[in-house]
GUGU-991155 format. One record per residue (C-alpha): y, z, x; residue in three letters. Coordinates in steps of 0.1 Angstrom, whole numbers, padded with zeros to 4 digits, always signed. Layout:
BEGIN
YZXAla
...
This chain:
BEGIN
+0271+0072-0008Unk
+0258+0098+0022Unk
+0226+0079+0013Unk
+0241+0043+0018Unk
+0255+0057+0051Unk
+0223+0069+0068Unk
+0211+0030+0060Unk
+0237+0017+0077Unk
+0237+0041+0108Unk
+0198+0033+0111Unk
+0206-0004+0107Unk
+0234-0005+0131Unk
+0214+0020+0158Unk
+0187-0013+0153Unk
+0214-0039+0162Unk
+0226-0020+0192Unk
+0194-0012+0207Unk
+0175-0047+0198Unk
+0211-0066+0217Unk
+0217-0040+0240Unk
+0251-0036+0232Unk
+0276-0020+0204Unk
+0263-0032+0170Unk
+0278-0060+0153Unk
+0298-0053+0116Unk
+0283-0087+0102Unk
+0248-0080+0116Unk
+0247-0045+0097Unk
+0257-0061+0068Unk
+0234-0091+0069Unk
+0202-0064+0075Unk
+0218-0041+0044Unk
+0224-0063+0018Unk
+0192-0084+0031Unk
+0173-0053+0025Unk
+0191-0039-0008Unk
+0199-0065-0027Unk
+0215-0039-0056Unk
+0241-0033-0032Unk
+0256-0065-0026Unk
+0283-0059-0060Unk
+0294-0029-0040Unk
+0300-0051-0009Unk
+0336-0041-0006Unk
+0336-0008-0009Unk
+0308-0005+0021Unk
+0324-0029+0046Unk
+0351-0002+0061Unk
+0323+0023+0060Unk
+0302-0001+0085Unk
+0334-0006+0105Unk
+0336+0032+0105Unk
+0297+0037+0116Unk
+0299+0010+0140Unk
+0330+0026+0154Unk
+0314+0057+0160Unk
+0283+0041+0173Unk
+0302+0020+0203Unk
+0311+0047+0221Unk
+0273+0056+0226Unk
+0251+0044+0250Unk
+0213+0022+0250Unk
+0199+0056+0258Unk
+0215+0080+0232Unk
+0211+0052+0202Unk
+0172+0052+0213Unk
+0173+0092+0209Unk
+0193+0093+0181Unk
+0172+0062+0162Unk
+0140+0072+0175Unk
+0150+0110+0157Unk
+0159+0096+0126Unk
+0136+0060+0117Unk
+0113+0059+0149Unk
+0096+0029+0124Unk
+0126+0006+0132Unk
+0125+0013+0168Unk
+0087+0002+0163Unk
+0100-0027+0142Unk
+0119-0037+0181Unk
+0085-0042+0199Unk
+0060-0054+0177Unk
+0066-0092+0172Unk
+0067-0106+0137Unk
+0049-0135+0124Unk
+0070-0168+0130Unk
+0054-0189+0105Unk
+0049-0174+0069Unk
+0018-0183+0051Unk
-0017-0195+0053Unk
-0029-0224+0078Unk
-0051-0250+0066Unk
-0090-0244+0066Unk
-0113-0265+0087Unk
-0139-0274+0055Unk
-0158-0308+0070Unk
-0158-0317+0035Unk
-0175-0289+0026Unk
-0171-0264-0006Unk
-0155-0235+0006Unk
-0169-0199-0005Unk
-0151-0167+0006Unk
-0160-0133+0004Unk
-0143-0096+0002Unk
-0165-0072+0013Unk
-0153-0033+0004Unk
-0170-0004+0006Unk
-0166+0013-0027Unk
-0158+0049-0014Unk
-0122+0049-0030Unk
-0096+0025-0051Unk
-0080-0007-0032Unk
-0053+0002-0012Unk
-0031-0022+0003Unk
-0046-0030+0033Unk
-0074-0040+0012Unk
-0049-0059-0010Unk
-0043-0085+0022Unk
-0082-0092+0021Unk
-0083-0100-0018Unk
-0052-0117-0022Unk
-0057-0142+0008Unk
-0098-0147+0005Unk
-0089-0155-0032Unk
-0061-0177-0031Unk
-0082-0201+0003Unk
-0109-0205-0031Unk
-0080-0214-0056Unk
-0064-0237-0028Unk
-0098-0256-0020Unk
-0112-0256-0055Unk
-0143-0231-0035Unk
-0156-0198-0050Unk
-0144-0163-0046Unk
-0170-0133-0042Unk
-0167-0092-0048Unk
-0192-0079-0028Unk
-0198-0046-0028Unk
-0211-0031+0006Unk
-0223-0001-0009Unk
-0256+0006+0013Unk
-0241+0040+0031Unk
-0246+0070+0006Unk
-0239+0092+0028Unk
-0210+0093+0053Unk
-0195+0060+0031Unk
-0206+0079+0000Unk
-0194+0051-0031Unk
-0177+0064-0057Unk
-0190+0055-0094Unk
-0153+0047-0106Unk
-0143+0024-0072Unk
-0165-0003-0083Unk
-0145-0005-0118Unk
-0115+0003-0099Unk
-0116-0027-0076Unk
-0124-0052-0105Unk
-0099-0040-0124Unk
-0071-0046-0096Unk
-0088-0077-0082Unk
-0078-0092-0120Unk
-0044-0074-0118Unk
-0034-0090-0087Unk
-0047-0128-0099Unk
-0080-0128-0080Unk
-0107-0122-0104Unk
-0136-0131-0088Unk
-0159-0156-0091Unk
-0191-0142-0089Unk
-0199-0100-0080Unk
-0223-0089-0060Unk
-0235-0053-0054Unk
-0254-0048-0021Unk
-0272-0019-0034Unk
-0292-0041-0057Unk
-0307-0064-0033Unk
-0328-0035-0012Unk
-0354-0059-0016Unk
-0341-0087+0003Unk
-0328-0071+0031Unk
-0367-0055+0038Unk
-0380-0091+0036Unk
-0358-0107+0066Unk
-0363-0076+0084Unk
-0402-0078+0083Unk
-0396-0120+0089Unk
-0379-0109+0122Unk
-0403-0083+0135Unk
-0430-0108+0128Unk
-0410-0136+0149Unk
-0409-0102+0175Unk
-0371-0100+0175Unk
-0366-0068+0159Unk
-0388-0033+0165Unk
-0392+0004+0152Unk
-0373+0025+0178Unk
-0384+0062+0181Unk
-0357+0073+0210Unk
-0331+0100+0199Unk
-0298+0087+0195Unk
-0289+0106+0234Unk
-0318+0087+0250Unk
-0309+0057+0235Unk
-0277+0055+0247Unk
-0286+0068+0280Unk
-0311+0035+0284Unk
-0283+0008+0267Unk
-0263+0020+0291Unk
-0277+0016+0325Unk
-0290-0020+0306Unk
-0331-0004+0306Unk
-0352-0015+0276Unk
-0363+0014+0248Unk
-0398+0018+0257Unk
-0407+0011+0222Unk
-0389-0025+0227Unk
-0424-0046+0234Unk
-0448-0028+0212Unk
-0471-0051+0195Unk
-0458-0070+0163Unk
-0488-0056+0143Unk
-0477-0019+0154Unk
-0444-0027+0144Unk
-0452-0041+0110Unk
-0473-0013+0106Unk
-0443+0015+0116Unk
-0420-0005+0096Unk
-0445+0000+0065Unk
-0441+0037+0071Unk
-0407+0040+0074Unk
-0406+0026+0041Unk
-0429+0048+0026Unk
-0413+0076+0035Unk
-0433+0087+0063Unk
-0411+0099+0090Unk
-0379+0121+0087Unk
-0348+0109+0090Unk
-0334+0099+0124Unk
-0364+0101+0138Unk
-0369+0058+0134Unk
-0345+0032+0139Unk
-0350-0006+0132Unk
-0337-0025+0162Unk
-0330-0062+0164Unk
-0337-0076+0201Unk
-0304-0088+0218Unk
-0300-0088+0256Unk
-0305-0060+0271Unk
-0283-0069+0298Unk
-0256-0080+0281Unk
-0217-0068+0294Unk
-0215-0052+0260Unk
-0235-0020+0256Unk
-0224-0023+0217Unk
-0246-0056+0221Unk
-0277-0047+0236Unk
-0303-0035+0210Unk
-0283-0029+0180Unk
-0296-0008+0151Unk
-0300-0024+0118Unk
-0316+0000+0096Unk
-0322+0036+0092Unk
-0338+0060+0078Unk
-0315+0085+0047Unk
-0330+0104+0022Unk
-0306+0106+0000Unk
-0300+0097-0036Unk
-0275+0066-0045Unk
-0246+0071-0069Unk
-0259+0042-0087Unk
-0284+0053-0115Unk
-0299+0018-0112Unk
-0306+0027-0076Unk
-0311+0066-0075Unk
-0340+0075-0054Unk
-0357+0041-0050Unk
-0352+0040-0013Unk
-0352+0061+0020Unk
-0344+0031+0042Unk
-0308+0018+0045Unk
-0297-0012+0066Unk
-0267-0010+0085Unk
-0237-0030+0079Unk
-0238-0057+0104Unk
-0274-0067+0092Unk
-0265-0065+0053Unk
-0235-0083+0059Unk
-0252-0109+0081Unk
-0276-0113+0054Unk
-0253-0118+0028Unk
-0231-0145+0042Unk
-0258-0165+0043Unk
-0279-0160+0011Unk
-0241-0169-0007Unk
-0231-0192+0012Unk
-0203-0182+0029Unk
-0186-0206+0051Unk
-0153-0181+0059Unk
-0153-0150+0073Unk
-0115-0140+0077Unk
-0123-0099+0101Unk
-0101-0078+0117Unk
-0099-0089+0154Unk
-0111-0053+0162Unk
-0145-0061+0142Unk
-0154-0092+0170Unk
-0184-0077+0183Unk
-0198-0079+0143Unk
-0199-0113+0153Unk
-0217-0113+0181Unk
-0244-0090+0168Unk
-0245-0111+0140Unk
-0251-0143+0158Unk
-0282-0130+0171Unk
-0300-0128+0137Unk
-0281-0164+0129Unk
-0297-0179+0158Unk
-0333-0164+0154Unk
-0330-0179+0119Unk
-0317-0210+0130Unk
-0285-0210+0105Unk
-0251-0220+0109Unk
-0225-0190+0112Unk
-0194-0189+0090Unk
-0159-0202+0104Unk
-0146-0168+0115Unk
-0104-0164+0115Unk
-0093-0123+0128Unk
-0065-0111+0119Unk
-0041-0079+0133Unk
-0034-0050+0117Unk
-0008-0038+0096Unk
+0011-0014+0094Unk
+0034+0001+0069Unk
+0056+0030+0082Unk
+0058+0046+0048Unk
+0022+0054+0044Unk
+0015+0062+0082Unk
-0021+0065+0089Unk
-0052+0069+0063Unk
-0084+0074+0057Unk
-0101+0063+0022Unk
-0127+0092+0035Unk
-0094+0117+0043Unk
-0075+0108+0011Unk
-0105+0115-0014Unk
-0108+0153+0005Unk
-0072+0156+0001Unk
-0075+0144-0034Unk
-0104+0168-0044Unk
-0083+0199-0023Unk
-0053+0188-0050Unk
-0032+0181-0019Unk
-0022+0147-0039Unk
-0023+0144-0081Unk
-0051+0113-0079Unk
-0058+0081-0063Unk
-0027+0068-0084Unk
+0000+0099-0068Unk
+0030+0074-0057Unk
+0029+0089-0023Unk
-0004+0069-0016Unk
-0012+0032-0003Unk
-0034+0025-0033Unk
-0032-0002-0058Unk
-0034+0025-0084Unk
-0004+0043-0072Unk
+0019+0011-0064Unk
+0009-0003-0104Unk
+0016+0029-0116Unk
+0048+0030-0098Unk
+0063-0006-0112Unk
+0057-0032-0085Unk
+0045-0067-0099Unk
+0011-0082-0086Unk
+0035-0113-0084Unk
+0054-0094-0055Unk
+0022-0083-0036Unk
+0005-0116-0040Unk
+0036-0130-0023Unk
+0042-0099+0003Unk
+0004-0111+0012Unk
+0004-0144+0015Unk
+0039-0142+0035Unk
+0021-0123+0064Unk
-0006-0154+0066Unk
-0033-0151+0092Unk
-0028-0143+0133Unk
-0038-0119+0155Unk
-0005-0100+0161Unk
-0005-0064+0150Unk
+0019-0064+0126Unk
+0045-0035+0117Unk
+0067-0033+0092Unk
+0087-0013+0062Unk
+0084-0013+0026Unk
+0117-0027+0022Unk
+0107-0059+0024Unk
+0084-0059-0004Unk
+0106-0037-0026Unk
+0135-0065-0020Unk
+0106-0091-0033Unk
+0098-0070-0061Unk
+0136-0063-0072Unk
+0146-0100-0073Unk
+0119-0101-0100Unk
+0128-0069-0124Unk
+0166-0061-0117Unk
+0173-0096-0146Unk
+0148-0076-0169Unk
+0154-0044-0164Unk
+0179-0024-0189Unk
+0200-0001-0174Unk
+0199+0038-0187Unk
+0218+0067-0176Unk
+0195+0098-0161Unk
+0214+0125-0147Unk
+0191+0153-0121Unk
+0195+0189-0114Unk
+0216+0182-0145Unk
+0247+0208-0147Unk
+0262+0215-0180Unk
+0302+0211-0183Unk
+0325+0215-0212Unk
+0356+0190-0214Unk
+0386+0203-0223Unk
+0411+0185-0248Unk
+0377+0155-0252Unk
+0366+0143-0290Unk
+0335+0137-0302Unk
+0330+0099-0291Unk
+0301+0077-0293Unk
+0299+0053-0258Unk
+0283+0019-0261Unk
+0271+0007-0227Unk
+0256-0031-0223Unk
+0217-0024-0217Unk
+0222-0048-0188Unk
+0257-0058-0173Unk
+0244-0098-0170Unk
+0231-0104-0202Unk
+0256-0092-0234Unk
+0232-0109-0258Unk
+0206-0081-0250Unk
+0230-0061-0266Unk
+0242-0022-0263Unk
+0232+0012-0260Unk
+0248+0039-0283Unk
+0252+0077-0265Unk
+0267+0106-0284Unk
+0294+0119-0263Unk
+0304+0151-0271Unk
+0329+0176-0258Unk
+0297+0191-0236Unk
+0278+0168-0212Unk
+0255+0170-0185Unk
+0266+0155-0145Unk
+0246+0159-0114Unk
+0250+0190-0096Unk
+0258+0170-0065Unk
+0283+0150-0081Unk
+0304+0181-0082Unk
+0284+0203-0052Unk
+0318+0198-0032Unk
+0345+0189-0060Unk
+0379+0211-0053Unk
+0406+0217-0085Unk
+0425+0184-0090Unk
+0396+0162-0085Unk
+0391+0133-0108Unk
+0361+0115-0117Unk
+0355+0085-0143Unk
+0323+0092-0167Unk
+0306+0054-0168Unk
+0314+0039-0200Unk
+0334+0071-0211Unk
+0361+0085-0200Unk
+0385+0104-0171Unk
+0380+0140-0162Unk
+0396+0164-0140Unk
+0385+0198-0125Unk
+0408+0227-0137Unk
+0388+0254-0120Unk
+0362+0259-0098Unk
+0347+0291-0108Unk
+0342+0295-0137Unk
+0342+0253-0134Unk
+0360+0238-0159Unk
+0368+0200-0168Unk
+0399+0185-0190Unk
+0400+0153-0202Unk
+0425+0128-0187Unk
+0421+0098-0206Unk
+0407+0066-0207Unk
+0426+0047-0176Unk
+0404+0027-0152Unk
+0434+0020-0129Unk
+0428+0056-0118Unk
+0391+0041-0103Unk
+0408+0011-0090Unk
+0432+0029-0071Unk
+0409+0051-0057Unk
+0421+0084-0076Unk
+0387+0088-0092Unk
+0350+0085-0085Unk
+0327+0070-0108Unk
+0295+0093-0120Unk
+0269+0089-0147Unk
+0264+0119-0177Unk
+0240+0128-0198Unk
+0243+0137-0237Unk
+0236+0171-0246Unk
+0209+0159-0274Unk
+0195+0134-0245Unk
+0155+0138-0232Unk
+0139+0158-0205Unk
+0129+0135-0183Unk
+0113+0143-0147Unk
+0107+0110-0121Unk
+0081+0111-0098Unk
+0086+0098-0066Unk
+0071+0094-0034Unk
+0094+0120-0017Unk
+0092+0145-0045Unk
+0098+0152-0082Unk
+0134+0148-0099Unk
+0137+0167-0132Unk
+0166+0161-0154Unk
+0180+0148-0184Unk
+0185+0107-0197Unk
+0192+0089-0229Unk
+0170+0087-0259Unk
+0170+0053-0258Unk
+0145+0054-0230Unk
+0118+0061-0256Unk
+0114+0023-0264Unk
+0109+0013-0231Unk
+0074+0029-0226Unk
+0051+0011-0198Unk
+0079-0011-0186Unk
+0105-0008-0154Unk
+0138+0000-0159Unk
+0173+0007-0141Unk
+0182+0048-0138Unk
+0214+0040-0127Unk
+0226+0052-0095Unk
+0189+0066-0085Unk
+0167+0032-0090Unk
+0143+0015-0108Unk
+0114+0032-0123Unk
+0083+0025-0143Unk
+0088+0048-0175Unk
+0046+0063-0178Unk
+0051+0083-0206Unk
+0070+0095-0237Unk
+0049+0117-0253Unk
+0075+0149-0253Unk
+0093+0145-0224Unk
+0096+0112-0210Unk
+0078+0108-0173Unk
+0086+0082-0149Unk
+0072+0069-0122Unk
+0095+0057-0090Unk
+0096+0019-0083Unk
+0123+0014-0054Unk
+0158+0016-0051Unk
């Protein structure tokens, strides 16, 4: 309940600071149950505790509800200034008649995460919708500071199918060396692109006061000739830079003179690529490349990636070819996982600061799999957001509440009691209790506990119990505390009126012959003890009641679990 409380104080601190005025009892609830759907059957018992919260919250003012808020969920004073997405889902794409081919473009230096998610999800479903083709394509040409990881590329197949966007067709840029080298040569030869020898200092120095690298109108047979070199290994590395001619002059200094391949001597992850080469084009060339040798005719690009674009449309325009329809969207930002880096989170991984890229406390697909949540609720979550340019920030919440209308019908219920505390019942019988494995569907039929005169409760069920307390064991029985310390129990029958009229709290138990079980969860580990029954229900999500739904990983031994959502 304490939990249930601090939702509706954050909730209720939202309404008052978002109207400017004491929050509104209806409001609080509409935001709580809209957010938590399991509570909605306990709608009774929480209305006077939003009165009460509310209540206490009116006397405050707009500056102490921003303190106290900002203290305790700074995201949902965020939540207040970032404007949401009017219109859910994708707009319509301008084809001319044309077959539509989209792309998603990682860099293989970790697992998909969910940022990366938005790209696959809504690149694959614009190729469904239009009857186009979908493309993987790995931008894998940085083995260095971008350094792909062997696993990623089997990683990022593996979830693209997962989530319902296998691809079409998969293409690794590493492979294709080759091809890059050829346009780069066509374009020195056209004398739009030249070998560069200024450090990067004295580089910058000239882009920025708009005067051209001395090396900028060297003779295309020089050129040609440095290029060969480069590629043969004969200079050290960033000592030569391939440019591609822009305008000097332009507003942009990220414009003028942009480097499209460099020199690394350093071995590729890829066996199939190894050694082979010591010259590596830049991202904006590859890519550039790419989207036209496949086709593309959509680019969907962060808005913060426009100047790709325009560097882009130099080499487009040299060329003579068409440039993809570009759409940019915002970011997005989920409060739960704050800021990271693929780069960051593979350090921390390696320093054992996190368990793997599957540990529920990351943003991976991995972890949220592992954790229970359906590709059906993330296709959804996804699509929902559609395409603007409005950063976007927002909570988890909303796609846990997507993900439990989907598994709270399926999921059987099962009691799990943590930091378990052993207590023996006075004046109880051996019993056996018989539980429904879900409360809306008898024909799934029953559970069967051994309750015996010793059980296991939470520890914070009875953390602030005083003699003459009574408490209802679901699907059991009435206890009441005799004594404190030593703490002793007595049985009190089997009376439910005592609940009704308040007299008596409900809490779960655990048998004394049930399983260890320990939940992990994205704020921390939860050992304790649940039913045997739990055994069966290996790789699939089900109800711990009164802690949430989790994904049951294991049952070899002791039974591990991984944390869905509430």
């Amino acid at each position: 309940m304490s939990d249930i409380q601090q939702l509706i104080e954050k909730y209720a601190l939202q309404n008052a600071i978002k109207q400017k005025q004491a929050p509104q009892v209806g409001a609080v609830m509409g935001k709580l149950m809209g957010n938590h759907a399991d509570l909605r059957s306990r709608s009774k018992e929480i209305t006077p505790i939003i009165k009460e919260v509310v209540d206490s919250i009116a006397s405050g003012d707009l500056a102490q509800w921003e303190e106290r808020l900002n203290s305790i969920a700074p995201e949902l004073i965020e939540e207040l200034s970032v404007k949401k997405e009017v219109v859910k889902g994708l707009k319509e794409l301008e084809t001319n008649g044309k077959p539509v081919i989209m792309r998603f473009a990682p860099n293989p230096n970790g697992p998909p995460t969910m940022g990366s998610a938005r790209g696959i999800v809504v690149n694959s479903e614009y190729a469904k919708r239009y009857g186009g083709t979908f493309i993987i394509r790995f931008d894998d040409t940085d083995p260095v500071t971008k350094r792909p990881m062997l696993d990623a590329y089997t990683w990022y197949l593996d979830d693209c199918e997962w989530i319902g966007a296998k691809p079409d067709k998969v293409i690794y840029a590493s492979d294709r060396i080759p091809l890059y080298y050829e346009y780069a040569r066509k374009l020195i030869e056209m004398g739009h692109a030249y070998v560069c020898f200024c450090g990067q200092g004295t580089f910058k120095t000239l882009k920025d006061s708009k005067t051209a690298c001395l090396h900028r109108d060297i003779s295309v047979e020089e050129n040609l000739a440095q290029w060969e070199k480069m590629l043969a290994g004969g200079y050290d590395e960033k000592s030569a830079v391939l440019r591609i001619k822009t305008d000097i002059e332009h507003k942009d200094p990220a414009i003028r003179d942009w480097g499209a391949f460099r020199i690394v001597k350093k071995d590729h992850p890829r066996p199939e690529v190894g050694e082979k080469y010591a010259v590596w084009p830049l991202l904006d060339f590859e890519s550039a490349i790419e989207d036209h040798e496949l086709g593309i005719t959509h680019i969907i690009r962060g808005k913060d990636l426009m100047d790709s674009e325009t560097r882009q449309t130099y080499i487009y325009r040299y060329f003579g070819w068409e440039y993809p329809k570009t759409m940019h969207w915002g970011r997005v930002k989920m409060h739960e996982f704050g800021k990271f880096s693929t780069s960051q989170l593979r350090k921390d991984i390696e320093a054992g600061v996190y368990t793997g890229w599957d540990d529920p406390r990351l943003p991976t697909l991995r972890a949220i799999r592992r954790r229970g949540i359906r590709p059906e609720t993330i296709r959804k979550f996804m699509l929902d957001l559609g395409i603007g340019e409005t950063d976007i920030s927002l909570s988890l919440d909303t796609l846990y509440a997507e993900n439990r209308k989907l598994v709270d019908s399926e999921a059987n219920r099962y009691f799990f009691v943590w930091d378990p505390v052993k207590i023996e019942i006075e004046g109880a019988d051996a019993t056996i209790s018989t539980p429904l494995l879900h409360p809306a569907d008898a024909k799934r039929g029953q559970r069967t506990i051994n309750a015996g005169t010793s059980l296991y409760v939470c520890k914070d069920d009875l953390a602030s119990a005083s003699v003459g307390d009574k408490f209802r064991l679901k699907d059991l029985y009435n206890i009441e505390i005799t004594s404190i310390s030593p703490l002793t129990v007595a049985y009190i029958g089997t009376d439910i009126e005592l609940v009704k009229s308040k007299q008596a709290r409900i809490i779960h138990w655990a048998p004394i012959d049930g399983i260890p079980a320990t939940v992990i969860s994205p704020d921390g580990t939860y050992e304790g003890i649940c039913e045997d029954g739990v055994v069966a229900e290996l790789d699939k999500v089900i109800q711990f009641e009164r802690f949430g739904f989790v994904r049951i990983d294991s049952v070899d031994g002791d039974v591990v679990a991984y944390f869905t959502h509430k």
